[in-house]
Backbone as CSV, one residue per row, in Angstrom:
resi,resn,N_x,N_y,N_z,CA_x,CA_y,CA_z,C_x,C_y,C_z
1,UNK,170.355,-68.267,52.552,169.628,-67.031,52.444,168.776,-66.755,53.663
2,UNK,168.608,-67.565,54.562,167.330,-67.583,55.196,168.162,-68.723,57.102
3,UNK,167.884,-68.053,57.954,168.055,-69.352,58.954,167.886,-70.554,58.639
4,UNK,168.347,-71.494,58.874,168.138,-73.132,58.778,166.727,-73.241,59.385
5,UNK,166.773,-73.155,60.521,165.342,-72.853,61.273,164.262,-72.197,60.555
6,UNK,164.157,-71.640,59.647,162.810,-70.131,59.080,162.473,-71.199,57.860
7,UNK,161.749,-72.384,57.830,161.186,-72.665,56.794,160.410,-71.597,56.207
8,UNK,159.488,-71.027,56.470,158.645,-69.874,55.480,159.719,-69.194,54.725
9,UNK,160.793,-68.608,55.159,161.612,-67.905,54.894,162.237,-68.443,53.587
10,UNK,162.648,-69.422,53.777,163.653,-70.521,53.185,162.807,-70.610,52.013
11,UNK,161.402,-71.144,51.899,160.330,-71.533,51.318,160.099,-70.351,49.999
12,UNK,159.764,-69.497,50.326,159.368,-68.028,49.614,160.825,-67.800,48.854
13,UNK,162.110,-68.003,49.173,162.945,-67.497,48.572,163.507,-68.342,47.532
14,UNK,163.550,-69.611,48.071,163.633,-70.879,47.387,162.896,-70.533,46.184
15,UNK,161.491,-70.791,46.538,160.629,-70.750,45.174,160.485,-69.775,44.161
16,UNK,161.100,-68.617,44.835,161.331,-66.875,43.694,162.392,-67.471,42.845
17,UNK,163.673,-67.522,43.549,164.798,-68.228,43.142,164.488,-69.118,42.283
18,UNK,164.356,-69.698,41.948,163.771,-71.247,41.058,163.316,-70.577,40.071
19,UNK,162.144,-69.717,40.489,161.228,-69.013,38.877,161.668,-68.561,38.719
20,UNK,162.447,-67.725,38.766,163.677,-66.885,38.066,164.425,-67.351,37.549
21,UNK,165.535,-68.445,37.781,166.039,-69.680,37.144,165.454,-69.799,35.575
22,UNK,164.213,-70.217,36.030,163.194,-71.439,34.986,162.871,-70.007,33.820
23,UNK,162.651,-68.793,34.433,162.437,-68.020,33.438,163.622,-67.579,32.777
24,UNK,164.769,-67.831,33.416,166.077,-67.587,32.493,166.494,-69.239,31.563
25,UNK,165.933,-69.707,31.621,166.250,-70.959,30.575,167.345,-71.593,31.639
26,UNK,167.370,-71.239,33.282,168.522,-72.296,34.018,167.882,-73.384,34.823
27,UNK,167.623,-73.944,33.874,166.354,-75.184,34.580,166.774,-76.188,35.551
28,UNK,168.193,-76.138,35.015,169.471,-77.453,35.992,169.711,-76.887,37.132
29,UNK,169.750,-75.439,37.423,170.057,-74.521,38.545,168.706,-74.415,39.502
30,UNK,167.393,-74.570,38.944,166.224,-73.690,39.510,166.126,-75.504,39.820
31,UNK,166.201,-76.455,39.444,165.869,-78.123,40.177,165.765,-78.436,42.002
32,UNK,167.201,-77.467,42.618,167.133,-78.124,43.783,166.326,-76.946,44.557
33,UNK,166.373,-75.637,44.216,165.360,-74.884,45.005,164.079,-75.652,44.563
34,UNK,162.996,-75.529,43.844,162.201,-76.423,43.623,162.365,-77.626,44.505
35,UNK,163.017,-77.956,44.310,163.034,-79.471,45.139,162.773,-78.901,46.514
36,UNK,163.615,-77.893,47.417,163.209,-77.519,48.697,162.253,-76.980,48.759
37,UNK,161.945,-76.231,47.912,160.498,-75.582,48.085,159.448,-76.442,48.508
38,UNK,159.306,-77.943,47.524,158.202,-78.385,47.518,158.140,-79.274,49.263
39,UNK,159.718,-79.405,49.759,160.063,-80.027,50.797,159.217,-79.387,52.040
40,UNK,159.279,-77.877,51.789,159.171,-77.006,53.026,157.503,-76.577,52.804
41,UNK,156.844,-77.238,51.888,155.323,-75.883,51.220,154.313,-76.548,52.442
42,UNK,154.419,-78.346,52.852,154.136,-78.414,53.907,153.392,-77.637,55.515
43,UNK,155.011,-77.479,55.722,155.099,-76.943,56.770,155.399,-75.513,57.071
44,UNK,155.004,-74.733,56.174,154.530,-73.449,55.636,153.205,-72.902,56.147
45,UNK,152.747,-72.324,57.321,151.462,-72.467,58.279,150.259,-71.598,57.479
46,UNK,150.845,-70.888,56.680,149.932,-69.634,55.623,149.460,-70.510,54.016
47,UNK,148.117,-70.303,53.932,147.419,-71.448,53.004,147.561,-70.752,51.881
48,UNK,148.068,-69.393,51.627,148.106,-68.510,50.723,149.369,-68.758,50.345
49,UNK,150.696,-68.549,50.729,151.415,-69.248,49.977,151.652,-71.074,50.020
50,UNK,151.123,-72.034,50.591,150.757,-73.073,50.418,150.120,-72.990,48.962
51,UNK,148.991,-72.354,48.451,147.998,-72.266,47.591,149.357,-72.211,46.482
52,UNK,150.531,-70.382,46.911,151.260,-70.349,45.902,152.247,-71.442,45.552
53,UNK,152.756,-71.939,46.456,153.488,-73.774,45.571,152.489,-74.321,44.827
54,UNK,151.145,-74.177,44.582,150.422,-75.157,44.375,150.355,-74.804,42.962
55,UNK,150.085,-73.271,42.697,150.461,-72.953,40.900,151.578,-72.787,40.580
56,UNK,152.368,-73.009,41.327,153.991,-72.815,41.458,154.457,-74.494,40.903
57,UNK,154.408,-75.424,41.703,154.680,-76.552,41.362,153.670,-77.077,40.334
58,UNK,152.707,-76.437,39.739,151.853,-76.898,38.875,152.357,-76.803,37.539
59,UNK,153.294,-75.793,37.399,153.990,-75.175,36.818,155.140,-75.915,36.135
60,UNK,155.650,-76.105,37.146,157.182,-76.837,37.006,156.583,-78.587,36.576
61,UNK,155.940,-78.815,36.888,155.551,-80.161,36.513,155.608,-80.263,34.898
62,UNK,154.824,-79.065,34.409,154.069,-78.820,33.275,155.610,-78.403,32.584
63,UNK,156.508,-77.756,32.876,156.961,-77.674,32.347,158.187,-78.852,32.013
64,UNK,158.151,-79.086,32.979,159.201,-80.869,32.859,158.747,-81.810,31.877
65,UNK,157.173,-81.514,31.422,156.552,-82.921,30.635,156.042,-83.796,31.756
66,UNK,155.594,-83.274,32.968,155.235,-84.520,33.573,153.561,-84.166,33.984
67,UNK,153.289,-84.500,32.416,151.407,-83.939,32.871,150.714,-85.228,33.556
68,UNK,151.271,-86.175,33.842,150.096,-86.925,34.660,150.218,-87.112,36.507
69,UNK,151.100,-86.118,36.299,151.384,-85.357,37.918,150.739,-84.566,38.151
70,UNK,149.959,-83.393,37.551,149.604,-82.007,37.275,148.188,-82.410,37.953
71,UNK,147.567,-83.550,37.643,146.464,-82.829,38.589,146.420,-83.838,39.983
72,UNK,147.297,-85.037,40.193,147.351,-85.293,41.784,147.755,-83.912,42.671
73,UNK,149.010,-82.799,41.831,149.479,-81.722,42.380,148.540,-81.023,43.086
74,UNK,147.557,-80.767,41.680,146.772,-79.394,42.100,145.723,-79.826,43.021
75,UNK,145.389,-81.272,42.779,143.965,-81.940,43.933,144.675,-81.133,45.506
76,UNK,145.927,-81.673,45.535,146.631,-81.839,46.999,146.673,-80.852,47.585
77,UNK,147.249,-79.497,46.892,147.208,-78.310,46.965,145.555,-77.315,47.442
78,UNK,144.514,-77.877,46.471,143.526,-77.241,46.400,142.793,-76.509,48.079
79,UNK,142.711,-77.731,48.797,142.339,-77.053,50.059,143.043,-75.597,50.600
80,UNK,144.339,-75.815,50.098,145.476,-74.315,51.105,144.262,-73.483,49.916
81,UNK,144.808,-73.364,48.555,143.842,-72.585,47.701,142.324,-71.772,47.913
82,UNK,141.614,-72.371,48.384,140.410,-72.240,49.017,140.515,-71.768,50.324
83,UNK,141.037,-72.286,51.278,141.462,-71.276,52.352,142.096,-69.966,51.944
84,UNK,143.118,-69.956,51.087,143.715,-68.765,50.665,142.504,-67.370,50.632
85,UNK,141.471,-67.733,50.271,140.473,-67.396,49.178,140.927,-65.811,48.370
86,UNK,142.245,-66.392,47.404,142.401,-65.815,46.343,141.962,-66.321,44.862
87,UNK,141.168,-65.565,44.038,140.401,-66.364,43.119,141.549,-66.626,42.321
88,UNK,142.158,-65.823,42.044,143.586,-66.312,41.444,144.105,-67.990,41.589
89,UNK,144.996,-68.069,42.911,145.251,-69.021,43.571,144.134,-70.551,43.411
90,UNK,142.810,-69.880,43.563,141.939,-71.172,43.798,141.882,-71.380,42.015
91,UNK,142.126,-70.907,41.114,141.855,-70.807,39.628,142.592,-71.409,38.899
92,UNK,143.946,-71.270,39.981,145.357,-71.175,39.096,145.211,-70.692,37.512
């Protein structure tokens, strides 16, 4: 969808892709975007969508059953959040 090269690109579409998936009940399909998403949220230079993997993958955790991930996630995340300074984002 996106250059090999355009992580942001790759990143943002990946992760739409996925929630869309997860909101259609295709959870086996939305796994490996997720998986790149969380690969690329890194090296993603904008703390605002950094912030958005951060309720994004907070998400997907929660929904897998894996709540004792959920808040190393959101600790890790929190700084992009706060830079973001969307109260949203910093709230999740």
């Amino acid at each position: 969808m996106a250059a090999p090269n355009d992580d942001e690109v790759r990143f943002l579409v990946s992760g739409s892709l996925a929630l869309w998936l997860y909101a259609h009940h295709r959870v086996a399909e939305a796994r490996p975007h997720l998986e790149l998403s969380e690969a690329l949220a890194p090296r993603v230079p904008d703390p605002y969508r950094q912030a958005w993997w951060g309720v994004t993958g907070w998400h997907r955790l929660q929904w897998e059953g894996r709540f004792g991930e959920v808040i190393s996630h959101v600790a890790r995340w929190k700084p992009a959040a706060e830079q973001s300074r969307s109260r949203f984002l910093t709230l999740g």
